[in-house]
N, C-alpha and C positions, 0 to 999 in steps of 0.2 A: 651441240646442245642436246641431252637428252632430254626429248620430250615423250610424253606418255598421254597427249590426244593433239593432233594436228586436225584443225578443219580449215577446209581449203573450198571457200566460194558453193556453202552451202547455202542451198534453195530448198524450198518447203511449198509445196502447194495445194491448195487444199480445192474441191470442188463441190460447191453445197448448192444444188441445183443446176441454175445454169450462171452462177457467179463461181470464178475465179479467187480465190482467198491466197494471198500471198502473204504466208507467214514469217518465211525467211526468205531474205532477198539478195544471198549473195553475199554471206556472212563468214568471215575468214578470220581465224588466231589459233595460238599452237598456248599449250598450257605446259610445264617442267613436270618432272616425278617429283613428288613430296611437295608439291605446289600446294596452298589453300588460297582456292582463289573462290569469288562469290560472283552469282549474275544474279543484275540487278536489271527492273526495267518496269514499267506501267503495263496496266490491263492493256494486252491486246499486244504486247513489245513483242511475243515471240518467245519470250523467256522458255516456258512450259514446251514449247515445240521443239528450243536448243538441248533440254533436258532431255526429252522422248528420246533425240536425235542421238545425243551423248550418250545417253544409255541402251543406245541399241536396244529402245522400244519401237521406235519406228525408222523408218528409211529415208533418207533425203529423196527428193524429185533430181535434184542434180548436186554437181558438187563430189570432193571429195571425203572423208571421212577414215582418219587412218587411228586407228586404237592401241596403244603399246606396241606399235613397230605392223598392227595389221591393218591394211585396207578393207571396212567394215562397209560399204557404204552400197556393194551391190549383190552383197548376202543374201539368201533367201530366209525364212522364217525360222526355218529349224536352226541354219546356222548362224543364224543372229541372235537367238535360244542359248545357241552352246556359249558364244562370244560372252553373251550377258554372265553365265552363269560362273563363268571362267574368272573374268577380269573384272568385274564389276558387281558392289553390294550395294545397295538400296537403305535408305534412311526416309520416309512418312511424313505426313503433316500427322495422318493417323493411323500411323502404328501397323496398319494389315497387318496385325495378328490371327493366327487362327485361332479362335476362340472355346473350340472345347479342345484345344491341344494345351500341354503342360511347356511353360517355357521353354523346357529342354527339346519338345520335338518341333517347337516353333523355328528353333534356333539352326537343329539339324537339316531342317527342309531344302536349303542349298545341297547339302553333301549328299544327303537323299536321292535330286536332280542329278546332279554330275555323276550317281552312280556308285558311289564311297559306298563299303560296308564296313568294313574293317576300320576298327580307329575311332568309328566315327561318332558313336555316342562321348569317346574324351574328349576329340576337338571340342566338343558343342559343350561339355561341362569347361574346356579350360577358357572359354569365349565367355561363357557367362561371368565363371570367376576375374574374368579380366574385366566386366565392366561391373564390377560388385555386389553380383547376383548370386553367389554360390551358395547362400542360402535360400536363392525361392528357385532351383529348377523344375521342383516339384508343380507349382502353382501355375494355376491358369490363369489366360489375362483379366477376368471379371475377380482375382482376389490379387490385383495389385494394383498401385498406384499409377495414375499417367505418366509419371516419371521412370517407374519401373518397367512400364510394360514401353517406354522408347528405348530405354537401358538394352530389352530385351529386341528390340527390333536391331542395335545397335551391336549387337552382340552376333545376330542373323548376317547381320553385313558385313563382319569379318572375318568369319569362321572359316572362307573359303581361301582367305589370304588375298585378297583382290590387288589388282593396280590401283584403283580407284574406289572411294567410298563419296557417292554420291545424296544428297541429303535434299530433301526438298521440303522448304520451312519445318525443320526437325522441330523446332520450338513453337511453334503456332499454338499448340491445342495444348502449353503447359502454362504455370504464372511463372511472373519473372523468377523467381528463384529457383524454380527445376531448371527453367529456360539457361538459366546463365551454368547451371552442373551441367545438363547436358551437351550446353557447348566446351565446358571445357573438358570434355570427356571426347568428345571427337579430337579437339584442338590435342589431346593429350595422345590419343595414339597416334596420330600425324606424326607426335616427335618421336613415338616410341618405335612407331613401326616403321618410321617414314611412307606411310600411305597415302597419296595425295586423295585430297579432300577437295569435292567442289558443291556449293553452297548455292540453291535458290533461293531468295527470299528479298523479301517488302523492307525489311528494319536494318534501318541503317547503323543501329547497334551494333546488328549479327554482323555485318559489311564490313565495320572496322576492326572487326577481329580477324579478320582474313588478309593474304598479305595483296591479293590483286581482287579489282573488283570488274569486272566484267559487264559494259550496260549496253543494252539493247534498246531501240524506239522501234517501229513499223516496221520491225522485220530485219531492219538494218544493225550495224554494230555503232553504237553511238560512240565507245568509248574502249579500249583493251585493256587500260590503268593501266599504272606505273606501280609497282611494290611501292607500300607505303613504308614511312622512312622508319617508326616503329617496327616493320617485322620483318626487313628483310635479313637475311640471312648473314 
């Protein structure tokens, strides 16, 4: 089975004075390439800490963590930096766009990072045109739409060609009808690129568009799902 994130019996612990905060308690599943799968789960489930953790923002307490064939999991800062920037794009509730920057160098700011010079202003223009932006790369985000300026976040996140485009309530801060473009715009390059996609969020809308749904309570794994009968492959 090729998988593209195995987590294996991660832990998460937090210390906020002299309490103990156990976020994740020993939490284990493998996810395929070109999966879209979603985690669901209640205030407080750990959801956000399985995200950090998947995203090589933060480090497990224990556990392991293996990311497109690499063991990520006892990384130090910098190469957990490189890891992120490598393998993994980012999707917003809001957007972290830079705000006096023009689409285009918003969009660049990964290949920036990794170092690219060469090339690297057409990746960023043919990213935008791929999410139907090529005519605002000009524009900064206070002269676009929230739909536009997710576009352009959406656009940041696969410039660098990732294993993975992780999204965390991409739709939260849009109304239902950007909300449902911009899912199908994720869900569209999943088929296009085969990029696997993996999905935070509250709305069990977003959840059944996804083909596994992934639920979390107390830290623990409540549920792995089964592909739903609609979308498996």
């Amino acid at each position: 089975m090729d998988w593209v994130i195995e987590a294996r019996d991660l832990v998460k612990t937090y210390k906020m004075g002299e309490v103990l905060v156990e976020a994740l308690r020993g939490v284990s599943f493998n996810i395929r390439r070109g999966e879209v799968v979603s985690i669901m789960g209640p205030s407080g489930s750990g959801k956000s800490t399985m995200m950090n953790t998947l995203g090589c923002l933060d480090r497990p307490t224990a556990g392991e963590y293996i990311l497109d064939g690499e063991s990520v999991a006892s990384l130090n800062d910098d190469q957990l930096a490189s890891v992120r920037n490598r393998k993994i794009g980012f999707v917003f509730q809001s957007f972290n766009l830079l705000s006096r920057q023009t689409a285009i160098t918003n969009v660049e700011l990964p290949l920036r990072y990794s170092g690219m010079n060469d090339g690297r202003r057409a990746r960023a223009m043919e990213a935008l045109q791929a999410v139907g932006l090529g005519d605002r790369m000009t524009h900064r985000p206070y002269e676009l739409s929230g739909g536009q300026q997710q576009r352009v976040a959406v656009a940041r996140a696969i410039v660098n060609n990732p294993a993975i485009i992780m999204a965390d309530e991409p739709t939260g801060n849009l109304d239902s009808k950007v909300g449902k473009e911009i899912m199908n715009l994720l869900l569209n390059l999943n088929k296009e690129l085969g990029t696997t996609l993996i999905i935070v969020t509250h709305d069990p809308t977003i959840a059944e568009q996804t083909q596994r749904v992934i639920r979390l309570r107390d830290g623990l794994l409540e549920s792995s799902g089964e592909q739903l009968e609609g979308m498996k492959q």
